[in-house]
C-alpha positions in Angstrom: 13.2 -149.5 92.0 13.5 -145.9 91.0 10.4 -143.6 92.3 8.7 -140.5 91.3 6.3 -138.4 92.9 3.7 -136.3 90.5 1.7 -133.4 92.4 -0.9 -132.3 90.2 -4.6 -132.1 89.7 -7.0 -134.9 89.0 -8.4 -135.9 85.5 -11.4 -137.8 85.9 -11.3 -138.6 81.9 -7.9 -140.0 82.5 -6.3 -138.2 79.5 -4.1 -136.3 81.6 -3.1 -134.5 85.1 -2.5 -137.5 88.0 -3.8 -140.0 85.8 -1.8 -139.6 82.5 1.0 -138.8 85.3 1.1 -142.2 86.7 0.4 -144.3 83.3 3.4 -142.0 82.0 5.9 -142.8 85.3 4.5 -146.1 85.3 5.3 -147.4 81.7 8.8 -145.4 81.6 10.3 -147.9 84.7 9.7 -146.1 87.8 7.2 -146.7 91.2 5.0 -143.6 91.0 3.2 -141.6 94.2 0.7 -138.5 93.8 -0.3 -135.7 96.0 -3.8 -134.4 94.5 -4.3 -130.5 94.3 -7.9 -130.9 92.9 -10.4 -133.1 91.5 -12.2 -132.0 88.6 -15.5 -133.7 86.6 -14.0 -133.9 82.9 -14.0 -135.9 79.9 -12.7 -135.6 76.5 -15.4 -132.9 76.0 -14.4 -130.5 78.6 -14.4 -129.5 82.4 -17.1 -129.1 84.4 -16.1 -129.1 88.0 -13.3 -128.2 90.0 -12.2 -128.8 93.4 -9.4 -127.6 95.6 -7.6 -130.0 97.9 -6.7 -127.1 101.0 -3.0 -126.4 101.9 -2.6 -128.5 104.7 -4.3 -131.2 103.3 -1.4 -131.4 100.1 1.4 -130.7 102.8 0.0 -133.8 104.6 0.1 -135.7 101.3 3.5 -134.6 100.6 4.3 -135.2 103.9 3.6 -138.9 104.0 4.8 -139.8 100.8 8.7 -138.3 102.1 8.4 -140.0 105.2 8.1 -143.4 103.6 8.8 -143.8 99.7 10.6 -141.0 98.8 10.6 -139.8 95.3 13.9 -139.4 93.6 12.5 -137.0 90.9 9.0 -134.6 91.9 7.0 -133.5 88.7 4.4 -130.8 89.6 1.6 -129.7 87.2 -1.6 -127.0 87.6 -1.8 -126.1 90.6 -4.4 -123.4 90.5 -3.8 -121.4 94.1 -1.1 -119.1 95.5 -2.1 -121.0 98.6 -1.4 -124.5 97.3 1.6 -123.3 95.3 3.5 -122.4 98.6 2.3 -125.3 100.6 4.3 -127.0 97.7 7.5 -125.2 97.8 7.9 -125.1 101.6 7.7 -128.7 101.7 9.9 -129.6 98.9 12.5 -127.0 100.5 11.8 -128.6 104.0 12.4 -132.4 102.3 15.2 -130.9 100.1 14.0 -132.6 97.3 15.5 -133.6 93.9 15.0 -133.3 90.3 12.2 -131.1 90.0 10.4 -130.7 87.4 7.9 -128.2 86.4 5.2 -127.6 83.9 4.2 -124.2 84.5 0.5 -124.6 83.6 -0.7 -120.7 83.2 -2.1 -120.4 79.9 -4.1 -121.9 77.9 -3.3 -121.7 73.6 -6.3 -119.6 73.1 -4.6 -117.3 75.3 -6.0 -117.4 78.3 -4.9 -117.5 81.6 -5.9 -119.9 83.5 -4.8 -119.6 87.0 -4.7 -116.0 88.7 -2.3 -113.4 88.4 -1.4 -113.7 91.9 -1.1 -117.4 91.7 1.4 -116.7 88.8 3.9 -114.7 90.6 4.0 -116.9 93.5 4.4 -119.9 91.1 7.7 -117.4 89.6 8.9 -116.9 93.1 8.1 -119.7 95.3 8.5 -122.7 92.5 11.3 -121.9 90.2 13.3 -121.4 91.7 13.6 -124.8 92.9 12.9 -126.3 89.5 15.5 -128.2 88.0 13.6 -127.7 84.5 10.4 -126.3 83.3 8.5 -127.1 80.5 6.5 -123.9 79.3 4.2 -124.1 76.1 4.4 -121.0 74.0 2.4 -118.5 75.9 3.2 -119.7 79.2 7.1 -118.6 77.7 6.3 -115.2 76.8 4.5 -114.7 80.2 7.8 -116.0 82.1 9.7 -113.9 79.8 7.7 -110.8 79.2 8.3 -110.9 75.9 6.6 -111.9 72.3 7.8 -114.9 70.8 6.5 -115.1 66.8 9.9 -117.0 65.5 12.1 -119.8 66.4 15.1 -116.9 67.1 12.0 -115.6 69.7 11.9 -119.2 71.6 15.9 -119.1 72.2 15.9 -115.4 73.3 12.7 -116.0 75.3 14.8 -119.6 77.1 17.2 -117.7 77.6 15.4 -114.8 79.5 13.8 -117.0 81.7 17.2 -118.8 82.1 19.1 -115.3 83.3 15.7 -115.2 85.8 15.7 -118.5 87.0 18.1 -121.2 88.1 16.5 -123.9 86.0 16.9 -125.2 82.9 14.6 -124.3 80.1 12.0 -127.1 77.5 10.2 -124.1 75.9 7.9 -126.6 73.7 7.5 -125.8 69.9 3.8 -126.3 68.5 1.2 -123.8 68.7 1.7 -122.8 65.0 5.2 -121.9 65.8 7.8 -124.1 64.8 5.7 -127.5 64.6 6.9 -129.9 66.8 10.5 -128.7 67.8 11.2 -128.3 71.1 14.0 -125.9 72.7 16.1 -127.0 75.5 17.8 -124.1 77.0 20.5 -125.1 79.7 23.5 -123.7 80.8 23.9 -121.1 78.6 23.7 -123.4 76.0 20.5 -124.3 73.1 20.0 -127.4 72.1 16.4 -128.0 69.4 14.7 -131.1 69.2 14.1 -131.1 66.2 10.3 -133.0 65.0 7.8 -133.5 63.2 3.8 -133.6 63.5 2.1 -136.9 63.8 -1.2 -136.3 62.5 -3.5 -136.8 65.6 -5.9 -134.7 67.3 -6.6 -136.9 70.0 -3.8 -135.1 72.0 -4.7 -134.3 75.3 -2.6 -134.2 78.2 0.9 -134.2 75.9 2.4 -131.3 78.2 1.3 -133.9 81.5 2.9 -136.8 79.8 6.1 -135.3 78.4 7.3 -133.6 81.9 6.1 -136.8 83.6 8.2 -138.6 81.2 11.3 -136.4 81.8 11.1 -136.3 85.7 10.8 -140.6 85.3 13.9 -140.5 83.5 15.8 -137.9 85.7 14.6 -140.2 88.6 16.5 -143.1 86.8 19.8 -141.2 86.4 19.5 -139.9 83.2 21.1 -136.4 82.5 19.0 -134.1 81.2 19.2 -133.7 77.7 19.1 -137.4 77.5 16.0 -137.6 79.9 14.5 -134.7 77.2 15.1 -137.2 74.6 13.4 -140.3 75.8 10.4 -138.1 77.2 10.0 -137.2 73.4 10.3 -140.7 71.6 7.9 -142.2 74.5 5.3 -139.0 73.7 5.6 -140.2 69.9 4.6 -143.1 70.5 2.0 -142.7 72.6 0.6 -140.4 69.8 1.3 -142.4 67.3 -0.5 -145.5 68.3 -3.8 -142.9 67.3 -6.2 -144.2 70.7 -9.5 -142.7 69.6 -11.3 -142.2 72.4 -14.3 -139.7 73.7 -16.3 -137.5 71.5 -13.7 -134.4 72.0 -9.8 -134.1 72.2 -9.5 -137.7 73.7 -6.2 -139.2 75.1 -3.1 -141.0 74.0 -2.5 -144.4 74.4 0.4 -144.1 77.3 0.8 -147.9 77.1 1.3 -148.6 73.6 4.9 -150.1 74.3 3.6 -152.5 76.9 3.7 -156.2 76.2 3.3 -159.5 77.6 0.0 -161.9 78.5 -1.7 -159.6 80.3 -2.5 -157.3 77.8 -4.0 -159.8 75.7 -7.8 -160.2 75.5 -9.2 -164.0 75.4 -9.0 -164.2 71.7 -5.0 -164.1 72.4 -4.7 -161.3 70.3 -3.9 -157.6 72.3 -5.8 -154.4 71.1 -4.2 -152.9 67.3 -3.1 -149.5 69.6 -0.7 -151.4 71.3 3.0 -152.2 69.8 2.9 -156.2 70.8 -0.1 -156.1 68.2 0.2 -157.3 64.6 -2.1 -154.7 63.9 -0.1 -151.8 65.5 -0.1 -149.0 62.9 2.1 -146.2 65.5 4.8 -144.2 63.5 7.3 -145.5 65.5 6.7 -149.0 63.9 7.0 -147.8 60.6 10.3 -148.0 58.2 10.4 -144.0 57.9 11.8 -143.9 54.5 12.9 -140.0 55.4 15.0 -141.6 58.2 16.8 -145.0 57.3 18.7 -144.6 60.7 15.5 -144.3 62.8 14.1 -147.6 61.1 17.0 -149.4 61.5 17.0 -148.3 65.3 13.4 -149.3 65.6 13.7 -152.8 63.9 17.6 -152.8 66.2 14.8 -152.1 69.3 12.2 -154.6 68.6 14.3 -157.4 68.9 15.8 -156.5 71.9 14.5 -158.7 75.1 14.0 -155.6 77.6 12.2 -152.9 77.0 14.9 -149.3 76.5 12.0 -147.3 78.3 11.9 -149.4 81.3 15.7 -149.4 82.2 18.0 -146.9 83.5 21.7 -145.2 81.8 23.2 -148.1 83.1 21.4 -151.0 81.8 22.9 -153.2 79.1 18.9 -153.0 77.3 19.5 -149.5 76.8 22.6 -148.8 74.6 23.1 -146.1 73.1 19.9 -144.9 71.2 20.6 -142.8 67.7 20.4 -139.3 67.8 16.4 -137.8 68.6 14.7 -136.9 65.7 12.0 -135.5 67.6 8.9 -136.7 65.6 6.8 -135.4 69.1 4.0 -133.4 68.0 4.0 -131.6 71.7 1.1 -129.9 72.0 
């Protein structure tokens, strides 16, 4: 079994950080390990505490998860110190590790930063460079750019900036007003959109989490890039999709709505409407998108299918060869 390793803060809520991390890497076919930078006291209403792990204590975490399961892809969220931030890269560098992938968590969509300025640059220099992708939202992309970004022309001269700076491919995510739901994927020289549309559901927290938890699962699987880009964003639409309303604020997705079998089922035999095995399940996904004959006929091809696509790797005869992403993501 394929394994991943996510470093990243703690969500008590669940919605996101370690613990959307896990559900994510857990539900897209791969073993997954954490090394814990914080622990904060949230819920869907907001944060109220925060906690630093210390740098030796993550190096030891690291450090014991290399020694015995070792991660064939590494997915690292907030990490809120310059401190932490080069425990991180020293051991990844020390364990030479592989598929890296990096959600550069530095500004919120308000606008605000949310770790220091020092953290930042040592996040530029110590942790992309080692980044085999990095998934910045709108604002994080003009701070790793330096430049403005008020156009979809602005998000493929701002990927490609922050290509020339860094050896890493670029997801610079649409959203945030700009562009709805299409994503960028700057690699190589090349750009490639994802092109989406909105599902209509607030309850989105921890998208960003989920979607480069999603992509490191499916580098870790052997995936290329652009295909492991792909699946991240069908898996995040369906997690949206299934519309999981939970918590009085911006609650969480349901990361499990494509998992079936008995032990999902409650004693009445019948599993909860948010998941897909459900009669009741309502997600987009599930729906014969009129706009998209293809897509339906892909999700009706799907359904009937005895494996589940999400669970197996490039090579597996469940997984085909998917039709082209439409992108309905609604990354956040």
């Amino acid at each position: 079994m394929k394994t991943a390793l996510t470093i990243a803060g703690s969500d008590s809520g669940g919605g996101a950080g370690i613990q959307a991390d896990i559900k994510t890497m857990t539900l897209n076919g791969v073993f997954a390990t954490s090394a814990i930078t914080s622990l904060t006291a949230q819920n869907t209403t907001g944060v109220t505490a925060i906690m630093d792990t210390t740098p030796e204590f993550l190096s030891a975490e690291i450090d014991e998860i290399f020694t015995d399961i070792r991660p064939d892809a590494v997915k690292i969220g907030m990490v809120s110190s310059a401190g932490l931030i080069r425990a991180i890269a020293e051991r990844l560098r020390f364990y030479h590790a592989e598929h890296i992938v990096l959600d550069p968590v530095m500004v919120a969509t308000s606008g605000a930063k949310l770790i220091s300025d020092d953290a930042i640059e040592t996040l530029k220099s110590e942790l992309l460079p080692l980044a085999e992708i990095i998934t910045p939202n709108i604002p994080e992309a003009e701070v790793l750019s330096g430049m403005s970004i008020t156009s979809p022309e602005d998000m493929v001269t701002a990927a490609a900036q922050i290509g020339r700076n860094y050896p890493c491919a670029v997801l610079c995510k649409g959203g945030h007003q700009l562009n709805d739901a299409n994503d960028l994927l700057w690699q190589n020289g090349t750009a490639r959109w994802f092109n989406g549309r909105r599902i209509p559901n607030t309850n989105t927290h921890g998208t960003g989490c989920t979607l480069s938890s999603a992509i490191a699962a499916n580098l870790a699987k052997g995936f290329s890039l652009e295909d492991s880009v792909r699946r991240a964003k069908e898996y995040i639409s369906g997690a949206l999709a299934a519309m999981l309303d939970l918590g009085k604020g911006s609650g969480p997705m349901n990361h499990a709505f494509d998992l079936t079998g008995e032990f999902v089922l409650g004693p009445d035999g019948q599993a909860a409407p948010e998941y897909r095995c459900s009669a009741n399940y309502q997600g987009y996904n599930a729906k014969a998108d009129s706009a998209n004959p293809a897509g339906a006929a892909a999700q009706e091809e799907a359904a009937s299918a005895e494996q589940q696509p999400s669970a197996s790797g490039p090579s597996s005869q469940a997984e085909g060869r998917p039709a082209e992403n439409t992108g309905e993501g609604g990354i956040q």
